[in-house]
N, C-alpha and C positions, 0 to 999 in steps of 0.2 A: 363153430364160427366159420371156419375153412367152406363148410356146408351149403352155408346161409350165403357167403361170397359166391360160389360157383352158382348160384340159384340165378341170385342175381344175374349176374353175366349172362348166366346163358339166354333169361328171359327180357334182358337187353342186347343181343343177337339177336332171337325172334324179332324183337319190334324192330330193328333196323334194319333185317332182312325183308319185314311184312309191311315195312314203309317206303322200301325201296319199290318191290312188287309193283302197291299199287302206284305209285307215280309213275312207271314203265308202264306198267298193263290199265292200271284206270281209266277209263270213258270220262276225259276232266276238259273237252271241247267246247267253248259256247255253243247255245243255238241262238242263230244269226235268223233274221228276218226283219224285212224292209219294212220303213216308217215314214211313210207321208203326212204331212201336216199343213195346210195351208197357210200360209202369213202374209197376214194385211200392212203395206208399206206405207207409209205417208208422204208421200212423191208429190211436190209441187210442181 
């Protein structure tokens, strides 16, 4: 049982280690690019 704990753990260490990574290291940037559109006003 002791076993089965320490498994655990440790492979939740990994994942918070491997989630920290990539939010530090990940390519998580929008790509940004311009959007023209024309609009028709109703102007008396």
């Amino acid at each position: 049982m002791f076993r089965l704990f320490k498994v655990l753990v440790f492979l939740a260490l990994v994942a918070f280690v491997g989630l920290t990574g990539y939010a530090y290291l990940g390519d998580m940037s929008p790509v940004q690019s311009e959007v023209v559109e024309p609009v028709t006003l109703d102007g008396k």
